[in-house]
N, C-alpha and C positions, 0 to 999 in steps of 0.2 A: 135155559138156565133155571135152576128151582129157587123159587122165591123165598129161601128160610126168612124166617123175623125171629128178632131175639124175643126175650124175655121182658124187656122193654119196650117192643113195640106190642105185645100182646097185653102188657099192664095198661097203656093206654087206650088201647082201641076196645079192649073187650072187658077188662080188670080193674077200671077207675074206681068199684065200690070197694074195693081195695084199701084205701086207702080215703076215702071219703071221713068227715070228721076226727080226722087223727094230725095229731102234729107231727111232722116225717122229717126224722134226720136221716140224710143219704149220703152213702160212703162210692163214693165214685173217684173216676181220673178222667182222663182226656179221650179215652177210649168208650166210653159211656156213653156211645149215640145210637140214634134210632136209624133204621133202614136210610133214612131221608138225611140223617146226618146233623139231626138237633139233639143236641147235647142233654143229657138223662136231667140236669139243674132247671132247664124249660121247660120241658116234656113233662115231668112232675109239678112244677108250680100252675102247670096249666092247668090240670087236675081239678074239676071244680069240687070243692067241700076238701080239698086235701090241704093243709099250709104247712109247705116247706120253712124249716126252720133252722136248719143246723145242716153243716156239711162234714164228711169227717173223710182227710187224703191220708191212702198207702205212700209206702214208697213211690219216690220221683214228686208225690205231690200230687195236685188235682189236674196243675197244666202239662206234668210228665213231662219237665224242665230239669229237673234236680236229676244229676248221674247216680250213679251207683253208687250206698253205703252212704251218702250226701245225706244228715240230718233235714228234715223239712219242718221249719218251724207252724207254731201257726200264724192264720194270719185272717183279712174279709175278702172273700168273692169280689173280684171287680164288677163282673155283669150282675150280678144276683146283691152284693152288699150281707150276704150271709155271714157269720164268721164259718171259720175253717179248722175245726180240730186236727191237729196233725195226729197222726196213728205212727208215724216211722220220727221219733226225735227222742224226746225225752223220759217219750212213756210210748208202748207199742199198742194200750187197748183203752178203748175209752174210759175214763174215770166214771166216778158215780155224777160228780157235779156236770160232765159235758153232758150224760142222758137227761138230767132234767130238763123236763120241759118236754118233752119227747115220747110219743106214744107206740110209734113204731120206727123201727130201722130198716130202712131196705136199700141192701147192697148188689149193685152193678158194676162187677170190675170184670175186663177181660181177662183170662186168665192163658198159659199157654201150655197147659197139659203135661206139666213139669215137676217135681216135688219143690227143688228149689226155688222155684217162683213165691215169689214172697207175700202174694194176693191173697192166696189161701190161706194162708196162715192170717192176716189180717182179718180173715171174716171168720174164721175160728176162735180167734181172741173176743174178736167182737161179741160171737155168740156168748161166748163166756159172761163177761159184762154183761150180757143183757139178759142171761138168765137169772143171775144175783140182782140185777134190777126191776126183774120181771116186765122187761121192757120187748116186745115181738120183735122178729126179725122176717122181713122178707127178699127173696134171695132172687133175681130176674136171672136167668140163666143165656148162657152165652154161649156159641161152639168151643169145643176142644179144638184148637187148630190140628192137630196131629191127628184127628179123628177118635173115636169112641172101639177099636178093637183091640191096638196089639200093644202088649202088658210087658217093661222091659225093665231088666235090672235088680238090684237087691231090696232088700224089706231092712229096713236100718233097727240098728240096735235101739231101742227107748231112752236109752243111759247116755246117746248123742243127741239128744232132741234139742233142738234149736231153730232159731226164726228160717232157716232152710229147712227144717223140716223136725213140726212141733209132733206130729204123729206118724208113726209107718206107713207108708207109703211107696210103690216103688215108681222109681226115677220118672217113668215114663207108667203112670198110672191109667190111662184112655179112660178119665171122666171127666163132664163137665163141672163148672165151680157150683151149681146147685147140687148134683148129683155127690159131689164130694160135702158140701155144706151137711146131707141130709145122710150122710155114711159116717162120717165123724160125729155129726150131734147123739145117733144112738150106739154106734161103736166106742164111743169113747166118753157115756154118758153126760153128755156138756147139759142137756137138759134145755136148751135151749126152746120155746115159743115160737116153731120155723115154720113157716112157709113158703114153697119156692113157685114162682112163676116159669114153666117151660117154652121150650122154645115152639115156635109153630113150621112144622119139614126141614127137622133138621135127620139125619141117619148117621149111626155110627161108621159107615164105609165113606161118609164123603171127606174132602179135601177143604181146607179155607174156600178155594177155588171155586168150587161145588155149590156154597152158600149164595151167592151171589151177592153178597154181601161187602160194605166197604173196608177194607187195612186202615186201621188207625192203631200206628203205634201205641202198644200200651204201655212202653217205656221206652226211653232216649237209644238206647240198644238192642231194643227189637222193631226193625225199621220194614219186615217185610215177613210175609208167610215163608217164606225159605231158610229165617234167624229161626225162627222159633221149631222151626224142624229139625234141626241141628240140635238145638240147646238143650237138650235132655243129656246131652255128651258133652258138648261145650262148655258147658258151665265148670265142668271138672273141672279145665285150664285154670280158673280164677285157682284153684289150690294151686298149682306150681307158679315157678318163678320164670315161664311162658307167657307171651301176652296173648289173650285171645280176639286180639283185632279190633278191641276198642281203640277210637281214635283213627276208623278206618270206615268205609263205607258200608264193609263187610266183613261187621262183627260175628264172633263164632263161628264163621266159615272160614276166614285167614287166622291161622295161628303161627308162630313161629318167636323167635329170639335172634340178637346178636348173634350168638358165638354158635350156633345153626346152620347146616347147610343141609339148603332148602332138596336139592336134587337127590342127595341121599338118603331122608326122610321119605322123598315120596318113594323111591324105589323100594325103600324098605316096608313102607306098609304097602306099594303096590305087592310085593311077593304073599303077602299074606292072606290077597282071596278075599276079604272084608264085599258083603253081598252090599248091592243098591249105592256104591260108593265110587267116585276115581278120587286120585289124586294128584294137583298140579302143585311143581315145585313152583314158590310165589317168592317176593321181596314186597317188602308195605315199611312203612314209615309212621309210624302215629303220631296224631294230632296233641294227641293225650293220652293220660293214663300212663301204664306198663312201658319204657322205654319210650317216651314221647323226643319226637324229633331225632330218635335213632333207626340208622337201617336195620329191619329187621326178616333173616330169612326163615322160610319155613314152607309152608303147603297151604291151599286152598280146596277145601272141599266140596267139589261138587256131585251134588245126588243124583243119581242117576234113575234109582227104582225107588220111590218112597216104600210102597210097600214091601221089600223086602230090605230097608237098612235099618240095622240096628243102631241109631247113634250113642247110645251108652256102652256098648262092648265099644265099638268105632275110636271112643277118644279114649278110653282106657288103653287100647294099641297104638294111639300116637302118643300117651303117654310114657308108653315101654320105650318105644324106640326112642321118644328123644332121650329118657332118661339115659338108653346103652346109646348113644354118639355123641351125647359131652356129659364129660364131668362135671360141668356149671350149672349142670340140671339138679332144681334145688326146688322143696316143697317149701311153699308159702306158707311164713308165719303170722301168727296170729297177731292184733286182734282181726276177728272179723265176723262181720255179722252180731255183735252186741254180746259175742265170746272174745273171752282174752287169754284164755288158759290152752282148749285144744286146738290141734290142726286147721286151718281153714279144710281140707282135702280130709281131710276126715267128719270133718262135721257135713261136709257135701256126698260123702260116701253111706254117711250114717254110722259110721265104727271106723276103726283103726284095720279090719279084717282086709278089707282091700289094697290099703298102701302098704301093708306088711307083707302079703302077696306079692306084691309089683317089688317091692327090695328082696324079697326070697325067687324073685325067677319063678314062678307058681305060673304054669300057661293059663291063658285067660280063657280058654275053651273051658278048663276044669273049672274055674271060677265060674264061667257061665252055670253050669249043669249044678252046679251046688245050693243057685237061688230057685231052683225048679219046685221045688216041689213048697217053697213059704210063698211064692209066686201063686202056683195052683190053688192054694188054701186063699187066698188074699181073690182071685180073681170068683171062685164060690161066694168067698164074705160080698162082696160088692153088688152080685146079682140081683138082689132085691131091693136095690136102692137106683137102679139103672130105670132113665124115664124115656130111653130112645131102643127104637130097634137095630 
């Protein structure tokens, strides 16, 4: 098993001058541990000559208790007694008055190698703030769960930019959140004071698995390395009036509806050939969310080949098909994500180009081949901001 250590355990053991004489606000979650599994809030106050002073939670929060779209107020550290800027509530980036007092920021969230993951966009905000406060920022890097090669999906229009995705990006981007931190600060001149700490044997071919490293959900709905391999696709669902399996053990792998039949779905996208994928016709019931405490039919995804499934082409095809076997198949209206005007499914596609496809009958093969070449151009842009092999 190869020993990778985050960015985290390499801040402590070899990078504490780091951080020595500086008063250090840190934007972390529940997922913010060191190999051993002490939480990034210890592991930094341990720090000697560092004083933690401030903490500042993404979405779900710092204990990654709050669901999806769930305001997170702020509040004080029960363990630490810190306060707790919320980033996801009232305001998404730190004000000037929360950096006071604060010499450096260094952010540790895990991220899942997704556009719509909402982590990155938090430390992009952040960078923002803290280049108008000229306050540093340092970035502990973390694996890409889906690994650091295969690049999938569209380059979103600008004019859709939203807390899913404040800069282009595609869906399935293979970097990690330092790696992206230090791509957007000079792509997108944020100007930001960055420094990123890397990981120590991480490689861009390996698996979560590969890491040797522990799963700690970095939110209520991503509960294992098998969610977050899906959810470059998955997440699509939240745009339609589909549940994606919250309220279930296995979210974004079960999807389906009421008025659904599940057996038909799977046959239909079994004929389609979809590489690295089966599909089982399922029944779930959710707990919550989407149709809670109704039966609900549909399919269960399971991957067969990571290396060759596309999961963004993948849900864009269960999107076709449920859409042609009921009529009750219905794109989800907004508000969502802190828009109240456009499409949720289009602010997740990055434009209206895609859902206008999918109602034109456009096959998704030609879709595919149309993101190729801003794909190409995007995966040249990124090259020299890539810190793994």
């Amino acid at each position: 098993m190869t020993g990778v250590r985050s960015g985290l355990d390499v801040l402590v053991s070899r990078l504490p001058m780091l951080l020595r004489g500086r008063r250090v606000g840190l934007l972390c979650h529940q997922a913010s541990v060191t190999r051993e599994l002490t939480h990034a809030v210890h592991a930094v106050a341990l720090i000697r000559g560092a004083r933690l002073t401030a903490l500042f939670a993404p979405e779900h929060g710092i204990a990654g208790a709050a669901q999806d779209h769930a305001r997170v107020g702020s509040l004080r550290d029960r363990s630490s007694g810190l306060p707790v800027w919320s980033l996801y509530g009232r305001q998404l980036a730190p004000s000037e008055a929360m950096l006071a007092g604060i010499d450096t920021l260094v952010v540790d969230l895990q991220d899942v190698g997704s556009r719509y993951y909402t982590f990155v966009w938090t430390t992009a905000l952040c960078m923002q703030a803290c280049a108008r406060a000229q306050v540093p920022v340092v970035v502990l890097d973390r694996p890409n769960p889906l690994g650091g090669l295969t690049i999938e999906g569209n380059l979103p229009d600008p004019r859709f930019a939203s807390f899913v995705g404040l800069y282009p990006l595609p869906a399935r981007h293979a970097m990690t959140i330092a790696e992206l931190a230090a791509y957007l600060n000079a792509t997108h001149s944020i100007g930001c004071d960055l420094a990123v700490v890397p990981m120590d044997g991480w490689r861009r071919a390996m698996t979560w698995e590969d890491t040797g490293l522990p799963w700690v959900a970095p939110s209520p709905n991503m509960p294992t390395p098998d969610t977050a391999r899906v959810y470059p696709g998955g997440c699509l669902i939240e745009g339609t009036n589909l549940s994606e399996g919250r309220g279930t053990t296995r979210p974004f792998e079960l999807l389906g509806a009421p008025f659904l039949d599940g057996q038909r779905l799977a046959r239909a996208l079994a004929r389609r050939g979809l590489p690295g994928v089966t599909f089982r016709a399922a029944a779930f019931q959710p707990a919550f969310h989407k149709y809670r405490g109704q039966l609900c039919h549909g399919v269960q995804l399971h991957v067969t080949d990571t290396a060759r499934f596309k999961p963004f082409a993948t849900y864009l095809a269960v999107i076709v098909e449920a859409r042609r076997q009921s009529r009750l198949f219905r794109w989800r209206r907004p508000p969502y994500e802190f828009e109240r005007t456009r499409l949720p499914i289009d602010l997740l596609c990055g434009g209206d180009g895609i859902r206008r496809a999918i109602e034109r009958e456009v096959p998704l093969g030609r879709l595919e081949r149309s993101w190729r070449r801003a794909l190409t151009r995007f995966a040249r842009a990124r090259r020299r901001y890539l810190l793994y092999r």
